[in-house]
PDB file of N, CA, C and O in Angstrom:
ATOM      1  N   UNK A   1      51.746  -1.301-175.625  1.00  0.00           N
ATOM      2  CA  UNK A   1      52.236  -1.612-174.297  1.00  0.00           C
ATOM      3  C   UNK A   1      51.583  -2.922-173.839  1.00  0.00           C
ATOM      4  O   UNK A   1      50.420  -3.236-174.096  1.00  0.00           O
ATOM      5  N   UNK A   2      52.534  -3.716-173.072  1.00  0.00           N
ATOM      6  CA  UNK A   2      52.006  -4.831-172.736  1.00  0.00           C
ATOM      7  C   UNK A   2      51.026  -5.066-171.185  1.00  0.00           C
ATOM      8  O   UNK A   2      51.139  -4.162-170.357  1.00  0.00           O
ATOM      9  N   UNK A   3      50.207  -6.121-170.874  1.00  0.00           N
ATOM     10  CA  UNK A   3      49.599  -5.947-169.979  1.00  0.00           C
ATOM     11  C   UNK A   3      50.582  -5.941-168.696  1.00  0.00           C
ATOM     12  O   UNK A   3      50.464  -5.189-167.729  1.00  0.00           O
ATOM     13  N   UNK A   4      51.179  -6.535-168.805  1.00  0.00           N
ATOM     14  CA  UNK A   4      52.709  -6.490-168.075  1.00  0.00           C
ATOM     15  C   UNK A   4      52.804  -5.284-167.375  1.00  0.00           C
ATOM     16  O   UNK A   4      52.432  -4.977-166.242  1.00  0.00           O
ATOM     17  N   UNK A   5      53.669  -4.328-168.722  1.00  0.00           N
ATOM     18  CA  UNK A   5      53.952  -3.012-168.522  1.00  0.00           C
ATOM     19  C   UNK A   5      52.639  -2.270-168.048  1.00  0.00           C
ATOM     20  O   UNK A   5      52.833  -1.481-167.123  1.00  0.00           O
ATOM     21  N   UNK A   6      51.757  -2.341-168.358  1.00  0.00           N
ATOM     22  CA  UNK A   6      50.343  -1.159-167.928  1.00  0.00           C
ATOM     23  C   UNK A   6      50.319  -1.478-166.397  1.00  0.00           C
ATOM     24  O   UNK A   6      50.712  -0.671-165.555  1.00  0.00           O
ATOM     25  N   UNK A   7      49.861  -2.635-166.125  1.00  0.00           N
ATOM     26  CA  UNK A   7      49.777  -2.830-164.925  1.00  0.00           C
ATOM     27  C   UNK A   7      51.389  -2.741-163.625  1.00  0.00           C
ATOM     28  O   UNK A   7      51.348  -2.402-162.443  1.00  0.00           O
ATOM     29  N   UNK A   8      52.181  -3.026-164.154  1.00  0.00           N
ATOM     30  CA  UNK A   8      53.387  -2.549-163.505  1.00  0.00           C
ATOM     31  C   UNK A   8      53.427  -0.999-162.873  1.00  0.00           C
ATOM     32  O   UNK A   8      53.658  -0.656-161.713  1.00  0.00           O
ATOM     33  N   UNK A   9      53.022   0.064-164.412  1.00  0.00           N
ATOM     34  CA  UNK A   9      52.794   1.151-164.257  1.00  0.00           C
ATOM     35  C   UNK A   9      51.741   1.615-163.158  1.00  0.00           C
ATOM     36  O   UNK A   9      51.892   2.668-162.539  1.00  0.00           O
ATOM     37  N   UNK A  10      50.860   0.912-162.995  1.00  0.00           N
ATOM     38  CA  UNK A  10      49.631   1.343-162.559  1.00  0.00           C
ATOM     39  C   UNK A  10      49.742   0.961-160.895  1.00  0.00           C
ATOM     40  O   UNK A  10      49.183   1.566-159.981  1.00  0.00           O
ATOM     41  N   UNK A  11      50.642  -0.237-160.786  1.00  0.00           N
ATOM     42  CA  UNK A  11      51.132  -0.806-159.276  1.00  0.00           C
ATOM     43  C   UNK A  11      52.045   0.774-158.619  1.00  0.00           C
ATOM     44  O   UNK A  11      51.558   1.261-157.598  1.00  0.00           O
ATOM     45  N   UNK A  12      52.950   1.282-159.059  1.00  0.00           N
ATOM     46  CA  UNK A  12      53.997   2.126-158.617  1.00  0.00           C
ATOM     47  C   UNK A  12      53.092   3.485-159.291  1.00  0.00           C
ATOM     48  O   UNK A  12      53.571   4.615-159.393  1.00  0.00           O
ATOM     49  N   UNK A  13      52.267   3.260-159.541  1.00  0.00           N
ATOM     50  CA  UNK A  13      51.387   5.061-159.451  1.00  0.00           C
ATOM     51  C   UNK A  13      50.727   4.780-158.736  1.00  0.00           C
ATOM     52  O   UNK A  13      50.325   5.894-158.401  1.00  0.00           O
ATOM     53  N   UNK A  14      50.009   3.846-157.909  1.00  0.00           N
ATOM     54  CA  UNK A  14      48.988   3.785-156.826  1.00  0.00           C
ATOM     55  C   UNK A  14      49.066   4.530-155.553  1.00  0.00           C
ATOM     56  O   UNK A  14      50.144   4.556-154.958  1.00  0.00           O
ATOM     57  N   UNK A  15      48.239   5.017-155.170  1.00  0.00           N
ATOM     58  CA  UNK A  15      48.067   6.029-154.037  1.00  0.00           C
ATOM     59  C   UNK A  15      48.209   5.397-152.533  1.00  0.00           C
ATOM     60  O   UNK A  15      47.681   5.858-151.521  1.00  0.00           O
ATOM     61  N   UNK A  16      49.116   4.133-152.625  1.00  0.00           N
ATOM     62  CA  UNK A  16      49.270   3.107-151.575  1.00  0.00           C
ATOM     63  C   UNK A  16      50.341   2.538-151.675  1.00  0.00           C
ATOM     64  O   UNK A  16      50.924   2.555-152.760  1.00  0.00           O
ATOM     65  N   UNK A  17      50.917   1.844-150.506  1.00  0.00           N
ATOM     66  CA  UNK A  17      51.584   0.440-150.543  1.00  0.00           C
ATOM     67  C   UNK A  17      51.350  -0.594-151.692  1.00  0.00           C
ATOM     68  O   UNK A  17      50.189  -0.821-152.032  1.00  0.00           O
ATOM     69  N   UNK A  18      52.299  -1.179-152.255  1.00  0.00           N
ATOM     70  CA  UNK A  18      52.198  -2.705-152.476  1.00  0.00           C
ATOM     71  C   UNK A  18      50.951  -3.810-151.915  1.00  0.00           C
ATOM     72  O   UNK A  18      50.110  -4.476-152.519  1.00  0.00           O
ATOM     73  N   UNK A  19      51.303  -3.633-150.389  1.00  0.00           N
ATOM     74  CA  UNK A  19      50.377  -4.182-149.873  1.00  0.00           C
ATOM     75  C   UNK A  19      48.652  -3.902-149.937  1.00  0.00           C
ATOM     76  O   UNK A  19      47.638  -4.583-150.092  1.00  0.00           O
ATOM     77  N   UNK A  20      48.934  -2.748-149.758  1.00  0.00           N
ATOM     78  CA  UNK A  20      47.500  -2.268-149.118  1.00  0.00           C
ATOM     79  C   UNK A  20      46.587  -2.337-150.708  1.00  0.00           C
ATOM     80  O   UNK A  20      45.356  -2.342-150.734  1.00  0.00           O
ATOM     81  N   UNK A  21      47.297  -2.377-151.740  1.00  0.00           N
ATOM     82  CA  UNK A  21      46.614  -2.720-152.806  1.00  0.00           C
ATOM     83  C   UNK A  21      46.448  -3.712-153.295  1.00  0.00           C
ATOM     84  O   UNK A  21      45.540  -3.939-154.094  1.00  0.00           O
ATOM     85  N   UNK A  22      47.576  -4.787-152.794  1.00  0.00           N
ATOM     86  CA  UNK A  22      47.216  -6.186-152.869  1.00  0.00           C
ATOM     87  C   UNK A  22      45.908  -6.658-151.874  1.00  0.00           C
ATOM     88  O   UNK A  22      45.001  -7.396-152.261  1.00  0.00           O
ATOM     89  N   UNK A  23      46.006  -6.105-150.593  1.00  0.00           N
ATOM     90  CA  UNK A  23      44.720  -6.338-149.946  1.00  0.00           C
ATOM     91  C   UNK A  23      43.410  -5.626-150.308  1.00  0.00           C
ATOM     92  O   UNK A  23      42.425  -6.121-149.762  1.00  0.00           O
ATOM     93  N   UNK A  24      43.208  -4.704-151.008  1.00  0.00           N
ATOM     94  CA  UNK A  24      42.025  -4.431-151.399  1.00  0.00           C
ATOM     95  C   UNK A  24      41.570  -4.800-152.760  1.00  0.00           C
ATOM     96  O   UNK A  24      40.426  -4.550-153.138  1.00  0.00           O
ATOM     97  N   UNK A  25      42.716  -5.569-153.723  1.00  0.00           N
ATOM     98  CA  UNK A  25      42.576  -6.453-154.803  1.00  0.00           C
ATOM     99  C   UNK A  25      42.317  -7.650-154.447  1.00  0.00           C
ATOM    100  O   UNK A  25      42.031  -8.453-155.334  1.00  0.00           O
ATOM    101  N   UNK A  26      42.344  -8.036-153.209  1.00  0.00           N
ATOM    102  CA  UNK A  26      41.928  -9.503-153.176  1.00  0.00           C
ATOM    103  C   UNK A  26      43.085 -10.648-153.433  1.00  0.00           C
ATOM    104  O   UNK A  26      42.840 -11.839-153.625  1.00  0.00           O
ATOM    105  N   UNK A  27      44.589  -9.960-153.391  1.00  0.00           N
ATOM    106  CA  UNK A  27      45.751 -10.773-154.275  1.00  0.00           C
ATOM    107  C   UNK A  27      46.940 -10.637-153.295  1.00  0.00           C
ATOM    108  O   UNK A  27      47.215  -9.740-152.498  1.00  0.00           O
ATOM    109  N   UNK A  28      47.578 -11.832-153.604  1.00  0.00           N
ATOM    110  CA  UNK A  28      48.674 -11.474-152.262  1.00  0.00           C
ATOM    111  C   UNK A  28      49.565 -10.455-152.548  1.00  0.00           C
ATOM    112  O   UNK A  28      49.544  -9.993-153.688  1.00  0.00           O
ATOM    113  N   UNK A  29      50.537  -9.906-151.531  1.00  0.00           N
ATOM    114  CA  UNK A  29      51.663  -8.865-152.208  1.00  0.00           C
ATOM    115  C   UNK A  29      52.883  -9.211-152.832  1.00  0.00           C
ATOM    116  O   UNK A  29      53.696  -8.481-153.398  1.00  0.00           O
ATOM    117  N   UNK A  30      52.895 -10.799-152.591  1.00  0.00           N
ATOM    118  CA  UNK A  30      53.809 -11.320-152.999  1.00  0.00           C
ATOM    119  C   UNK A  30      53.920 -11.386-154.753  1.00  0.00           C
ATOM    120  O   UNK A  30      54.852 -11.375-155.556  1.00  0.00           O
ATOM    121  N   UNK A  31      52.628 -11.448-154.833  1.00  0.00           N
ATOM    122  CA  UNK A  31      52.196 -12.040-156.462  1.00  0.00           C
ATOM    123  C   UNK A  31      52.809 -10.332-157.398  1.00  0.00           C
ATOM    124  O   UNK A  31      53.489 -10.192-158.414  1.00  0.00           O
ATOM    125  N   UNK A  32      52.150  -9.277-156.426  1.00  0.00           N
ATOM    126  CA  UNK A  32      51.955  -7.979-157.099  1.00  0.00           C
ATOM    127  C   UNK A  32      53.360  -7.599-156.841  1.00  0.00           C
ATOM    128  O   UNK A  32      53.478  -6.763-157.738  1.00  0.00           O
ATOM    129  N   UNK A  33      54.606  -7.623-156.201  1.00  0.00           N
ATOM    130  CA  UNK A  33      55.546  -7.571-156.061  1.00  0.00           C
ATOM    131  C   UNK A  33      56.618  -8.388-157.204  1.00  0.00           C
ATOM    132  O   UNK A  33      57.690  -7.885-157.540  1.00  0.00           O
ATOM    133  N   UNK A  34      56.202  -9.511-157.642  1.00  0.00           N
ATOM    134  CA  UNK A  34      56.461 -10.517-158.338  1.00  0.00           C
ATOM    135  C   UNK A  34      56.213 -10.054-159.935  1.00  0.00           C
ATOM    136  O   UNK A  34      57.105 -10.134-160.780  1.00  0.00           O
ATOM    137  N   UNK A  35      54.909  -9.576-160.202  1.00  0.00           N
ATOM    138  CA  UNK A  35      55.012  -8.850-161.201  1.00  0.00           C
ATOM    139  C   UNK A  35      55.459  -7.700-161.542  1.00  0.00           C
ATOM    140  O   UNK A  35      55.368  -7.296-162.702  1.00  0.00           O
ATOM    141  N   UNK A  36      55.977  -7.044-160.627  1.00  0.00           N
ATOM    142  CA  UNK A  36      56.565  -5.067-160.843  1.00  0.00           C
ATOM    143  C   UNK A  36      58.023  -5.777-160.944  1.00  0.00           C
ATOM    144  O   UNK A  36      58.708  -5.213-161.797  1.00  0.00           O
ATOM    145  N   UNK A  37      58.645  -6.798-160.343  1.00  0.00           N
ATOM    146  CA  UNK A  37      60.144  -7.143-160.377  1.00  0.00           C
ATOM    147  C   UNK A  37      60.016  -7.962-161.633  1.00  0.00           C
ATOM    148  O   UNK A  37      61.162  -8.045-162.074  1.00  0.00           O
ATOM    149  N   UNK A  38      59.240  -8.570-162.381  1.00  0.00           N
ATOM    150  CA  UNK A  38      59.602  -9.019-163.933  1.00  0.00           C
ATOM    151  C   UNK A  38      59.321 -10.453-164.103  1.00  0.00           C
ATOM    152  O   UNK A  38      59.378 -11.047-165.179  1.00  0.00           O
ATOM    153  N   UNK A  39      58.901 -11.155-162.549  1.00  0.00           N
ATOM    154  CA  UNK A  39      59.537 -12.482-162.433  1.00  0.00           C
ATOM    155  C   UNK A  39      57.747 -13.278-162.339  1.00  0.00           C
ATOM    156  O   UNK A  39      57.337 -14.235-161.681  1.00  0.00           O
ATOM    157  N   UNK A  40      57.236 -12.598-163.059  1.00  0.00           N
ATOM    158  CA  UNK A  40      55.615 -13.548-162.862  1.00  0.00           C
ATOM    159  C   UNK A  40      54.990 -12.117-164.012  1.00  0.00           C
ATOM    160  O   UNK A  40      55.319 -10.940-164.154  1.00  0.00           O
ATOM    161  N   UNK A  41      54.033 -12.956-164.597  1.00  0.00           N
ATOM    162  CA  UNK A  41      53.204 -12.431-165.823  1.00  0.00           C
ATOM    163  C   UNK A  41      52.212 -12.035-165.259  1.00  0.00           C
ATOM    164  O   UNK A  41      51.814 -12.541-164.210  1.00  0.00           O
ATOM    165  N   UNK A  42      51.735 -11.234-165.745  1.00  0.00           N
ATOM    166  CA  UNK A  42      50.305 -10.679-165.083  1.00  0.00           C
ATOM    167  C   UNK A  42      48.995 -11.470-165.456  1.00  0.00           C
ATOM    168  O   UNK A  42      49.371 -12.114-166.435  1.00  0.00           O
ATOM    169  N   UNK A  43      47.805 -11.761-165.262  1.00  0.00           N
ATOM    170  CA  UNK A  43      46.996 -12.079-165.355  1.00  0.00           C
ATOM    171  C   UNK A  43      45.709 -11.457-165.894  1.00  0.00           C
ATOM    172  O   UNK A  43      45.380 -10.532-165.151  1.00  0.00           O
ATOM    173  N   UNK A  44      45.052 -11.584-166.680  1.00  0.00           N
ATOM    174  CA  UNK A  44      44.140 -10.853-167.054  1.00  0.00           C
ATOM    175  C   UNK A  44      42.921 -10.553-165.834  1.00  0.00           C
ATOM    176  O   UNK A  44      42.208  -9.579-165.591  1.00  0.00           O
ATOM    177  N   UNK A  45      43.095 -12.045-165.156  1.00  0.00           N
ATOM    178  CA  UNK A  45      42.180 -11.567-163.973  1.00  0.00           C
ATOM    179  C   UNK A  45      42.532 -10.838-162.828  1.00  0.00           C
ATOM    180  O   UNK A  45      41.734 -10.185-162.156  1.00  0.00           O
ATOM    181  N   UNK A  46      44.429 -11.021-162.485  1.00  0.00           N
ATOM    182  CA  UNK A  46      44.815  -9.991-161.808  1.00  0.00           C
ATOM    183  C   UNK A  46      45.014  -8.848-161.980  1.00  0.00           C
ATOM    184  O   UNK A  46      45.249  -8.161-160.986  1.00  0.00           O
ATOM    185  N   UNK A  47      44.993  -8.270-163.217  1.00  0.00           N
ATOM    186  CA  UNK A  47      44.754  -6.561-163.672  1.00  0.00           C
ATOM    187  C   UNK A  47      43.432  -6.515-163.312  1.00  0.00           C
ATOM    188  O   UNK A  47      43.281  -6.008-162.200  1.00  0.00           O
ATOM    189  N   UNK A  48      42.239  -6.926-163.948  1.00  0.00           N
ATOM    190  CA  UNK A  48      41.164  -6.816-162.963  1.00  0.00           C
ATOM    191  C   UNK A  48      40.860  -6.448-162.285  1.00  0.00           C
ATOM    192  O   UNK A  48      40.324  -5.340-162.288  1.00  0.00           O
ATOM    193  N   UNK A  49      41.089  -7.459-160.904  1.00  0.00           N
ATOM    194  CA  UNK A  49      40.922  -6.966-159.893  1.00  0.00           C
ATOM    195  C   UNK A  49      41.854  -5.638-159.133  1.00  0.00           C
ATOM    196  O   UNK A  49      41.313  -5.039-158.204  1.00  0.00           O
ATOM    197  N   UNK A  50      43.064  -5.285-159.516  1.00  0.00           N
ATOM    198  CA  UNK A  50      43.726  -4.570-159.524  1.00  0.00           C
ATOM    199  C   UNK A  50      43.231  -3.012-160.008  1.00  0.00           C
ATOM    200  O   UNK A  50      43.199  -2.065-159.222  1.00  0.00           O
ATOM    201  N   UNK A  51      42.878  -2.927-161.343  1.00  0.00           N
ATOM    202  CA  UNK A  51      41.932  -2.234-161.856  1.00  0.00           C
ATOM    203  C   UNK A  51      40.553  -1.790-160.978  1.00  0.00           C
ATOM    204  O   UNK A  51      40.069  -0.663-161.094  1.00  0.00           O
ATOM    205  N   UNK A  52      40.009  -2.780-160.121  1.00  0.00           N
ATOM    206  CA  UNK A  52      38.957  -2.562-159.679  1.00  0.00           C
ATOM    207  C   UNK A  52      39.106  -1.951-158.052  1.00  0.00           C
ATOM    208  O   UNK A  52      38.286  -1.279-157.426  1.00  0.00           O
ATOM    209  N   UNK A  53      40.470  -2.448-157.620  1.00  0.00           N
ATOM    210  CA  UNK A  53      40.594  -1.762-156.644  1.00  0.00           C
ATOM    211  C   UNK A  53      41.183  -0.396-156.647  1.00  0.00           C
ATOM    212  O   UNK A  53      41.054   0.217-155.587  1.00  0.00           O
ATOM    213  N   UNK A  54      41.967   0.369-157.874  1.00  0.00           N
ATOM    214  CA  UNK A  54      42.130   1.161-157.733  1.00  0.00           C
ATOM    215  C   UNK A  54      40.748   2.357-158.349  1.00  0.00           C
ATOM    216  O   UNK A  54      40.956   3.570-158.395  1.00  0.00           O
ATOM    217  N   UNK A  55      39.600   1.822-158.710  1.00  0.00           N
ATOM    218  CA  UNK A  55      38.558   2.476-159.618  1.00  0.00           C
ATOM    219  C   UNK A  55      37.463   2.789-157.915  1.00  0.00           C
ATOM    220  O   UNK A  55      36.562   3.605-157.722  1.00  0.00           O
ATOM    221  N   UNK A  56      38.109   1.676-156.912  1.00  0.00           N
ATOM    222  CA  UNK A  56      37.197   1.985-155.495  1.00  0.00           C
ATOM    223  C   UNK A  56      37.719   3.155-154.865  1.00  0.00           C
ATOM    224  O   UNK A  56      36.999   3.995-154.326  1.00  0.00           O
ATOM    225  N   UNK A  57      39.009   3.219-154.930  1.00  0.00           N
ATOM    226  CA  UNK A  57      39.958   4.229-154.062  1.00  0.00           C
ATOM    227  C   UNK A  57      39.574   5.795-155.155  1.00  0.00           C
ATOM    228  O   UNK A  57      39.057   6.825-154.722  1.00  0.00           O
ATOM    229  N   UNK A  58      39.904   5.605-156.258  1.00  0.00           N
ATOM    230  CA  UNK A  58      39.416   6.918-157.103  1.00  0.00           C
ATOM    231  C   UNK A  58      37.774   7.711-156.544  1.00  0.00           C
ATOM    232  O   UNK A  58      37.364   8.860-156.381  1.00  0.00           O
ATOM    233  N   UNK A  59      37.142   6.105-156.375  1.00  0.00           N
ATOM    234  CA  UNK A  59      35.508   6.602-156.205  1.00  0.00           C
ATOM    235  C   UNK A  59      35.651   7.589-154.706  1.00  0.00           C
ATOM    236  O   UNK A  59      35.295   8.751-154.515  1.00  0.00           O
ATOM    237  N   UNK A  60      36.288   6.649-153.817  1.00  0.00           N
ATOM    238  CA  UNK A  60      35.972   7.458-152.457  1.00  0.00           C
ATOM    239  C   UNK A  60      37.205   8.749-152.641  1.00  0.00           C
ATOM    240  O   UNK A  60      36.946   9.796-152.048  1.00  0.00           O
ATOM    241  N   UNK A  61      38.063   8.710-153.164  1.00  0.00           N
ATOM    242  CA  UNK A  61      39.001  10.060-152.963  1.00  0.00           C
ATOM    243  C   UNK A  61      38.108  11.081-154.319  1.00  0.00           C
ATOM    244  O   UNK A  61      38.014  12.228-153.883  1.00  0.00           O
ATOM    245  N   UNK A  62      37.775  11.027-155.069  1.00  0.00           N
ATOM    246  CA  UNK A  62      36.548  11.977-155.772  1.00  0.00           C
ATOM    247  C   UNK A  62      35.754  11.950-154.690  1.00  0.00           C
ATOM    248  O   UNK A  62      35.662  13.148-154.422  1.00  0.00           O
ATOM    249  N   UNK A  63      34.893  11.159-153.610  1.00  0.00           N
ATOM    250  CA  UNK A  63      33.607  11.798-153.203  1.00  0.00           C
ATOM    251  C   UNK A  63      34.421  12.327-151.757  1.00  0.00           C
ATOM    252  O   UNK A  63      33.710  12.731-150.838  1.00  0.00           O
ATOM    253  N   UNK A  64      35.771  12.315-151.603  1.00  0.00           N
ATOM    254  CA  UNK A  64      36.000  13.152-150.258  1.00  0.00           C
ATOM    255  C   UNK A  64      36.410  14.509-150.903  1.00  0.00           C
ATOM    256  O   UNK A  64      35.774  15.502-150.551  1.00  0.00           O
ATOM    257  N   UNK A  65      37.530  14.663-151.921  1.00  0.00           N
ATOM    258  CA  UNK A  65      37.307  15.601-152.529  1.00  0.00           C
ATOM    259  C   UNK A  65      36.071  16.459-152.798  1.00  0.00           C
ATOM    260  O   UNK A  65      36.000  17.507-152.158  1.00  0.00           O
ATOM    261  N   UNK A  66      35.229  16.208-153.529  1.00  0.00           N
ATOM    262  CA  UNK A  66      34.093  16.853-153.456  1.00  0.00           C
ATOM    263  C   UNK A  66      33.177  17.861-152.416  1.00  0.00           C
ATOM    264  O   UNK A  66      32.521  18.870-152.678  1.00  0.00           O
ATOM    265  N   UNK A  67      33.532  16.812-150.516  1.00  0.00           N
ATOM    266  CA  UNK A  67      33.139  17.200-149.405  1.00  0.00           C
ATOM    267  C   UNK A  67      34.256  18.792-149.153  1.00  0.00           C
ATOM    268  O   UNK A  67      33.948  19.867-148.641  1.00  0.00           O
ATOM    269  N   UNK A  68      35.309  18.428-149.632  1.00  0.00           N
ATOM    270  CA  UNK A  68      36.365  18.886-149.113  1.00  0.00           C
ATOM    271  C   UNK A  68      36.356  20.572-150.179  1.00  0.00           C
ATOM    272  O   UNK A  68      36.532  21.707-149.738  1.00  0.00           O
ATOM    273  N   UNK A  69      36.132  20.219-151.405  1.00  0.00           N
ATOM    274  CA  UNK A  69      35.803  21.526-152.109  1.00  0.00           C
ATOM    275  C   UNK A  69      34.298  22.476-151.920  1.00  0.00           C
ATOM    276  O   UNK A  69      34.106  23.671-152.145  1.00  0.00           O
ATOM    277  N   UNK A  70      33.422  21.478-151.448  1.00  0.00           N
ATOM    278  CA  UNK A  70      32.124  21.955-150.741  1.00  0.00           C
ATOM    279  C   UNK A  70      32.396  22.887-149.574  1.00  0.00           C
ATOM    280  O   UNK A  70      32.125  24.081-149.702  1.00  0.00           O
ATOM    281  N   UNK A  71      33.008  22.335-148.235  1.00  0.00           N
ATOM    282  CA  UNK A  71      33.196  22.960-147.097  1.00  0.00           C
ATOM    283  C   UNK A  71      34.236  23.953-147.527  1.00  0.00           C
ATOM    284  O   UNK A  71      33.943  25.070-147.101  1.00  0.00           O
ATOM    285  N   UNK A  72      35.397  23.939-148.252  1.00  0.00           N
ATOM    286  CA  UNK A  72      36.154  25.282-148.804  1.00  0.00           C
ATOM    287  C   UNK A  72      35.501  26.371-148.881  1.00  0.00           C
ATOM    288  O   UNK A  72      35.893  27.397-148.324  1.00  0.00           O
ATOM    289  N   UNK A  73      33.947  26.275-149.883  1.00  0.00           N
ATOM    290  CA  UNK A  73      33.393  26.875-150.462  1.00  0.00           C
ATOM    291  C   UNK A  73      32.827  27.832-149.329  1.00  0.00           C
ATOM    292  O   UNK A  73      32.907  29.060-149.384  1.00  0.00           O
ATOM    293  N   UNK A  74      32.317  27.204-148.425  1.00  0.00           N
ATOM    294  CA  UNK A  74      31.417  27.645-147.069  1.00  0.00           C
ATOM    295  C   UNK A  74      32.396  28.361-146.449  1.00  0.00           C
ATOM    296  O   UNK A  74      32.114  29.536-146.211  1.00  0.00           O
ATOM    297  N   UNK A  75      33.026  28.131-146.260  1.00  0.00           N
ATOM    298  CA  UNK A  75      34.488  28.597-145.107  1.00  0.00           C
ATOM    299  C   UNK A  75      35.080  30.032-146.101  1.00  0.00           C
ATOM    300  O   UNK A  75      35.573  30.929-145.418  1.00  0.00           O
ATOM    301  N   UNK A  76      35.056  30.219-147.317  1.00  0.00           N
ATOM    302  CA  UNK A  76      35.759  31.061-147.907  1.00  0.00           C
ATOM    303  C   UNK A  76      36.464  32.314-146.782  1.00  0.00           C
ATOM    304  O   UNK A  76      35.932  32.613-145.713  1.00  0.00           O
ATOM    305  N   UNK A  77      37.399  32.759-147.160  1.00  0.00           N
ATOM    306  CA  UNK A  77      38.074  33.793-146.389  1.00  0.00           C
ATOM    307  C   UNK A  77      38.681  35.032-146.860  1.00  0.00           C
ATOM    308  O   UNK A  77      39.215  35.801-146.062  1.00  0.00           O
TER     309      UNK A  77
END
């Protein structure tokens, strides 16, 4: 699979907007829009950062999860 395709994939599985992942990648939405429609190549440095913003969002939705299976635990019924 190409970096193309991975990252295409990885844009339209994100737990967000277009946008809101272009803004926490650091990249416009235009660019990340540009690559899911076919019409701009991906970048090794824009998977990257792309990569890195979705590895921030994993970190905090694992450590709310975590809170969230903790207090379950307490609350049982």
């Amino acid at each position: 699979m190409t970096l193309d395709a991975i990252l295409r994939r990885a844009i339209h599985r994100a737990p967000c907007s277009n946008r809101a992942l272009a803004r926490e990648a650091g990249v416009s939405h235009q660019m990340l829009a540009a690559i899911v429609a076919g019409r701009e190549r991906a970048t090794p440095r824009v998977a990257r950062l792309v990569a890195a913003a979705l590895d921030s969002w994993a970190a905090r939705c694992a450590k709310d999860a975590a809170a969230v299976w903790a207090a379950s635990s307490r609350h049982s019924s």
